[in-house]
C-alpha positions in Angstrom: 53.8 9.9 5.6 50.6 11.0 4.4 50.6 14.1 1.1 47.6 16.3 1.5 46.0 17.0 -2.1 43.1 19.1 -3.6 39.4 18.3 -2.6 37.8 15.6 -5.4 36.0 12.3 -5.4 38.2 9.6 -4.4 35.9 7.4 -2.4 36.3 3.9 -4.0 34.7 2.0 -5.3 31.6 2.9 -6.5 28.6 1.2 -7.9 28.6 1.4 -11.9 24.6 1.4 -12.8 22.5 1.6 -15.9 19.5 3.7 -15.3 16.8 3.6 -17.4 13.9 5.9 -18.4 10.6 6.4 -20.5 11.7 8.6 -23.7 9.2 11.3 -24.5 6.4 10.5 -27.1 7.8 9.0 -30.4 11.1 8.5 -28.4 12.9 5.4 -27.7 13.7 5.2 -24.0 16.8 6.2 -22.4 20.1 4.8 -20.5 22.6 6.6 -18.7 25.9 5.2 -16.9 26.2 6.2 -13.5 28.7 5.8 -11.0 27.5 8.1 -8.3 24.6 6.3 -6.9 23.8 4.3 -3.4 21.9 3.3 -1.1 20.2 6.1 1.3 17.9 4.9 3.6 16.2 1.2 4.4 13.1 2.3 5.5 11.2 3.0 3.3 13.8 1.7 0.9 15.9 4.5 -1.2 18.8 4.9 -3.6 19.7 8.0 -5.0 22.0 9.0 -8.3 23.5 12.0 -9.6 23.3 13.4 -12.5 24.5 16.3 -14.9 21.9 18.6 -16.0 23.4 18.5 -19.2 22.5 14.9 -19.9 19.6 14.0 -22.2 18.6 11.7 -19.1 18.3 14.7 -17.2 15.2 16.0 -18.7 13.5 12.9 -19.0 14.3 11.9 -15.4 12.5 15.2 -14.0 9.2 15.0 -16.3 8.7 11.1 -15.7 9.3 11.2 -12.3 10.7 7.9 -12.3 13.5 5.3 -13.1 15.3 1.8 -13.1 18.3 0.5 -11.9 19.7 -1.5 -13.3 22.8 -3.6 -12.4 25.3 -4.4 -15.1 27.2 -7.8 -15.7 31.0 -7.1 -15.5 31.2 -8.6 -19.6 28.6 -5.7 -20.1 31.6 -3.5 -19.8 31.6 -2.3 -23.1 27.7 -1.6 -23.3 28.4 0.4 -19.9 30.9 2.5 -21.2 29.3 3.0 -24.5 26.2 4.4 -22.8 27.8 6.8 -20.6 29.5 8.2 -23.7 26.7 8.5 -25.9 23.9 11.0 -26.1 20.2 9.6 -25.9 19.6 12.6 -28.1 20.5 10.7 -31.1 21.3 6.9 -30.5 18.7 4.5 -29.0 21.2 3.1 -26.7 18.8 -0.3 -26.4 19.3 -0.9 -29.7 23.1 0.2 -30.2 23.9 -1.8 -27.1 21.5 -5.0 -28.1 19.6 -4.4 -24.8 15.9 -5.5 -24.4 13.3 -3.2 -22.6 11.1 -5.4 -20.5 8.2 -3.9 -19.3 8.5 -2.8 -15.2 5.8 -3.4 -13.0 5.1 -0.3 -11.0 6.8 1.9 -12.9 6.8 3.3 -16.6 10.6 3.4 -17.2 11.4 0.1 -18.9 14.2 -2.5 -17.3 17.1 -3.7 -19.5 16.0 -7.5 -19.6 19.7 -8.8 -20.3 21.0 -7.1 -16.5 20.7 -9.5 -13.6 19.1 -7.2 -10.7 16.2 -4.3 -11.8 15.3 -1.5 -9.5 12.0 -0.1 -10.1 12.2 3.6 -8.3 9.6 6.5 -8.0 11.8 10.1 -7.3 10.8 11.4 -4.0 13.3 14.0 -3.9 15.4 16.4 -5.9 18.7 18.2 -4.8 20.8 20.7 -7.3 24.6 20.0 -5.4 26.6 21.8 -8.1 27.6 20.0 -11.2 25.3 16.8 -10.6 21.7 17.0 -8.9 20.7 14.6 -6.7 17.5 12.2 -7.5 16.3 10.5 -4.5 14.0 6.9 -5.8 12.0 5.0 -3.6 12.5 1.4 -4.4 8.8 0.1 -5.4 9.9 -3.0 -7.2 13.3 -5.1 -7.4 13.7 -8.3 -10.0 16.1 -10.8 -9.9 17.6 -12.8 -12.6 16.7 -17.0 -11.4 20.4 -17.4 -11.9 21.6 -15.1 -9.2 19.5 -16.7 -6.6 20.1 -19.8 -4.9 17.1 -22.2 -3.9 16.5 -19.9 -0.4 16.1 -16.9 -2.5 19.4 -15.5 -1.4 20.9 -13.6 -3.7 24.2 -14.9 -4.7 26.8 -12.4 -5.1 29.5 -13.8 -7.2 26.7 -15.1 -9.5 26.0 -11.2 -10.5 29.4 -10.4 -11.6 29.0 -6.8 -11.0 31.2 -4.3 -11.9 32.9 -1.2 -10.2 33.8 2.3 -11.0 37.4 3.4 -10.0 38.8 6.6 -10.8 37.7 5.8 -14.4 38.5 2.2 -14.5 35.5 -0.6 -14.3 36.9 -3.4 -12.1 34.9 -6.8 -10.9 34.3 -7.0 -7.0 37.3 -9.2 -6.3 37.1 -12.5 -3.5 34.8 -12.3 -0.2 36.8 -11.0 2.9 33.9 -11.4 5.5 30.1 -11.1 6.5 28.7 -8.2 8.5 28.8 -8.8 12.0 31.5 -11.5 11.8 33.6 -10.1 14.6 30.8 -10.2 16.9 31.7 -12.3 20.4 35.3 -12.6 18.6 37.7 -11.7 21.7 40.4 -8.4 21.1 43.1 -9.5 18.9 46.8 -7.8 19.3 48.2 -6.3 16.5 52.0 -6.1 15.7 52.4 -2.9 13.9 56.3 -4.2 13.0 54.5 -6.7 10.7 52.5 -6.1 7.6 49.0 -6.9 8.5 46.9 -5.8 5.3 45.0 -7.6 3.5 46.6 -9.2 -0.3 45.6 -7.9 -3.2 42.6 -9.7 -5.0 43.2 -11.5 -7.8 40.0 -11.5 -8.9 39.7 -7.8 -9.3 41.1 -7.2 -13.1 40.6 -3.3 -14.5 38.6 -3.2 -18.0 42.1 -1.6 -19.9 39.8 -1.5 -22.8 37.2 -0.2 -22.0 38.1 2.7 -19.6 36.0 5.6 -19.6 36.4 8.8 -18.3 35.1 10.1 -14.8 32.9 12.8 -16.5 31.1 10.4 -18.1 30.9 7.4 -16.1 30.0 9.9 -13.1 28.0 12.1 -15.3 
């Protein structure tokens, strides 16, 4: 039986992200947790991420123009949740956190050296949706930790360790289930509804109990 409740964000999971910015002059740069972010278009290339006006990040993010994303490590939990519960206003999160900034190469916004995948991205467009506005990035630049690659160049999934945002939990990815287009040529199977057919819970996929933040500020 289903049970019908109020309207709210329960699409799950979603991405957790680090975005950094360029502070203003005299200013250490900027990161902000996110968990509303994705992917919005592949050609050109474009993620976008939503954020509170409220947020220190706000400000910088609509006079620079321009971003990173970057993709935290799931033992970066605790630097992930600190950042999205601390104002840039008065903490250098780089330094609080131990975080590098590495110089980008198209855009001004630094990367945070110790994450695995950097998104360099230029906003494109802007979009007040209520309590969050919506900052569309073209993707000019992506860098890749060697590690996460394998001798191809193929990124290698497990190797990133990424993390997830779950109704203000931060959970790892759990085990592979399949490959896009893998039931392709694959003839109709017959389900028997009698029998439990789901798939078992992943054992990999562990919730951070303590480091759980709150969905303001991991969404914020």
């Amino acid at each position: 039986m289903k049970i019908q409740r109020r309207p709210t964000n329960v699409l799950l999971p979603v991405p957790l992200v680090l975005v950094s910015v360029a502070g203003d002059e005299g200013s250490p740069p900027d990161i902000v947790t996110l968990a509303w972010a994705g992917t919005v278009c592949s050609a050109p290339p474009m993620l976008s991420v939503s954020v509170r006006p409220s947020r220190h990040s706000y400000a910088l993010l609509q006079r620079r123009h321009e971003f990173v994303v970057n993709l935290p490590r799931a033992r970066q939990a605790r630097q992930v949740d600190l950042c999205g519960n601390t104002s840039g206003r008065d903490t250098d999160k780089f330094a609080a956190c131990g975080f590098h900034p590495v110089a980008a190469a198209r855009v001004r916004a630094p990367m945070i050296a110790e994450c695995p995948i950097n998104i360099e991205c230029v906003t494109r467009h802007r979009l007040s949706l209520g309590a969050h506005d919506l900052f569309v990035g073209e993707i000019v630049a992506v860098h890749y930790d060697e590690e996460v690659l394998d001798e191809h160049g193929r990124l290698q999934v497990a190797a990133v360790d990424a993390l997830a945002y779950v109704h203000g939990e931060y959970w790892t990815l759990g085990r592979k289930v399949g490959s896009y287009g893998f039931t392709v040529g694959d003839a109709p199977v017959e389900v028997d509804e009698s029998e439990d057919v789901g798939p078992e819970p992943s054992a990999g996929a562990a919730s951070g109990s303590d480091v759980g933040g709150s969905q303001a500020g991991a969404g914020a």
